[in-house]
LOTORRO-126321 format. One record per residue (C-alpha): residue in one letter; z, x, y negated. Coordinates in steps of 0.5 Angstrom, whole numbers, plus 2048, in hexadecimal, padded with zeros to 3 digits. Layout:
aZXY...
***
This chain:
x7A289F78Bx7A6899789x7A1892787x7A489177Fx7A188B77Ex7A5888784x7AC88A781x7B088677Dx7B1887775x7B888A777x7B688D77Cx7B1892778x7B7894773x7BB896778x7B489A77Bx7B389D775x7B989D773x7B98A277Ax7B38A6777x7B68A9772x7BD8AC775x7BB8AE77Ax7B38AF77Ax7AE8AB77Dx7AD8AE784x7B58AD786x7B48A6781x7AF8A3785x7B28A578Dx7B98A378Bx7B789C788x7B389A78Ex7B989D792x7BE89778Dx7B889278Ex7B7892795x7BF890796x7BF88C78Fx7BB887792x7BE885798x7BE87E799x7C387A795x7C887579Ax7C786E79Ax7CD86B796x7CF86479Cx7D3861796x7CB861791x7C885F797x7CC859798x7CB856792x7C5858791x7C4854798x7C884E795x7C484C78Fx7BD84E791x7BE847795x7C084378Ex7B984778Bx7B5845790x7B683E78Fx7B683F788x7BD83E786x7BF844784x7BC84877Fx7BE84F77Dx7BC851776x7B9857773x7BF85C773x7C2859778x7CA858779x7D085B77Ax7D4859780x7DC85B77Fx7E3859782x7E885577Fx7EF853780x7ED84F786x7E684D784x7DF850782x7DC85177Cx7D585177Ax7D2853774x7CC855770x7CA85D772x7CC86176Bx7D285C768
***
Protein backbone atom coordinates (compact mmCIF):
# COMPACT_ATOMS: atom_id res chain seq x y z
CA UNK A 1 0.00 0.00 0.00
CA UNK A 2 1.42 3.06 -1.19
CA UNK A 3 1.86 6.18 1.74
CA UNK A 4 -0.12 9.20 -0.59
CA UNK A 5 0.62 11.63 1.50
CA UNK A 6 4.24 11.39 1.46
CA UNK A 7 4.35 11.75 -2.93
CA UNK A 8 5.08 14.63 -4.43
CA UNK A 9 2.29 16.89 -6.29
CA UNK A 10 3.83 15.40 -9.47
CA UNK A 11 4.25 12.44 -8.48
CA UNK A 12 0.22 11.94 -7.70
CA UNK A 13 -0.89 13.04 -11.22
CA UNK A 14 1.40 10.38 -12.67
CA UNK A 15 -0.18 7.87 -10.02
CA UNK A 16 -3.51 8.81 -10.79
CA UNK A 17 -2.92 9.22 -13.83
CA UNK A 18 -1.79 5.16 -13.83
CA UNK A 19 -5.15 4.34 -12.04
CA UNK A 20 -7.19 5.33 -14.69
CA UNK A 21 -5.10 3.31 -17.88
CA UNK A 22 -4.71 0.39 -16.36
CA UNK A 23 -6.78 0.07 -13.31
CA UNK A 24 -5.59 0.55 -9.52
CA UNK A 25 -4.20 -3.06 -8.50
CA UNK A 26 -1.47 -3.00 -11.61
CA UNK A 27 -1.22 1.25 -11.03
CA UNK A 28 -0.39 0.84 -7.47
CA UNK A 29 2.55 -2.39 -8.33
CA UNK A 30 3.82 -0.82 -11.19
CA UNK A 31 4.34 2.64 -9.61
CA UNK A 32 6.06 1.48 -6.53
CA UNK A 33 8.13 -0.48 -9.26
CA UNK A 34 9.14 3.25 -10.96
CA UNK A 35 9.17 4.78 -7.27
CA UNK A 36 11.66 2.61 -6.14
CA UNK A 37 14.43 3.35 -9.13
CA UNK A 38 13.19 6.90 -9.40
CA UNK A 39 14.65 7.78 -5.97
CA UNK A 40 17.67 6.72 -6.22
CA UNK A 41 20.10 9.26 -4.81
CA UNK A 42 21.34 12.04 -7.16
CA UNK A 43 25.32 12.25 -7.82
CA UNK A 44 27.11 15.31 -6.26
CA UNK A 45 27.75 17.83 -8.72
CA UNK A 46 32.09 18.63 -7.82
CA UNK A 47 31.76 21.76 -9.67
CA UNK A 48 28.32 22.93 -7.05
CA UNK A 49 30.32 21.72 -4.33
CA UNK A 50 33.21 24.06 -5.02
CA UNK A 51 31.64 26.89 -5.27
CA UNK A 52 29.48 26.44 -2.51
CA UNK A 53 32.60 25.52 -0.45
CA UNK A 54 34.19 28.82 -1.70
CA UNK A 55 31.84 31.50 -0.87
CA UNK A 56 30.33 29.74 2.70
CA UNK A 57 33.70 31.24 3.94
CA UNK A 58 32.88 35.01 2.61
CA UNK A 59 29.12 34.35 4.24
CA UNK A 60 30.67 33.41 7.34
CA UNK A 61 32.37 36.41 7.96
CA UNK A 62 29.96 38.48 6.65
CA UNK A 63 31.23 39.50 3.47
CA UNK A 64 29.03 38.04 1.16
CA UNK A 65 25.64 37.80 1.02
CA UNK A 66 23.13 36.00 -1.04
CA UNK A 67 19.98 37.59 -1.61
CA UNK A 68 16.40 36.18 -1.90
CA UNK A 69 16.20 34.45 -5.26
CA UNK A 70 19.76 33.91 -5.22
CA UNK A 71 22.03 34.12 -8.76
CA UNK A 72 22.94 32.98 -12.00
CA UNK A 73 26.40 32.10 -12.40
CA UNK A 74 27.61 31.82 -16.00
CA UNK A 75 30.67 31.85 -18.35
CA UNK A 76 31.73 34.36 -20.39
CA UNK A 77 34.27 35.42 -23.07
CA UNK A 78 36.93 35.06 -20.57
CA UNK A 79 35.25 35.90 -17.36
CA UNK A 80 32.28 34.94 -15.10
CA UNK A 81 28.88 36.59 -15.05
CA UNK A 82 26.80 36.77 -12.06
CA UNK A 83 23.71 38.01 -12.25
CA UNK A 84 20.07 38.20 -10.27
CA UNK A 85 18.38 34.73 -10.75
CA UNK A 86 15.22 35.41 -13.30
CA UNK A 87 16.97 38.49 -15.21
Amino acid sequence: MLDESALTKGQLRKLNALRKSVGPAIADEAFAKWLQQAVAEPEEDENARAISDALWGLIQEGRLSIRRGGYAVRRGRGRVIVQPAGE
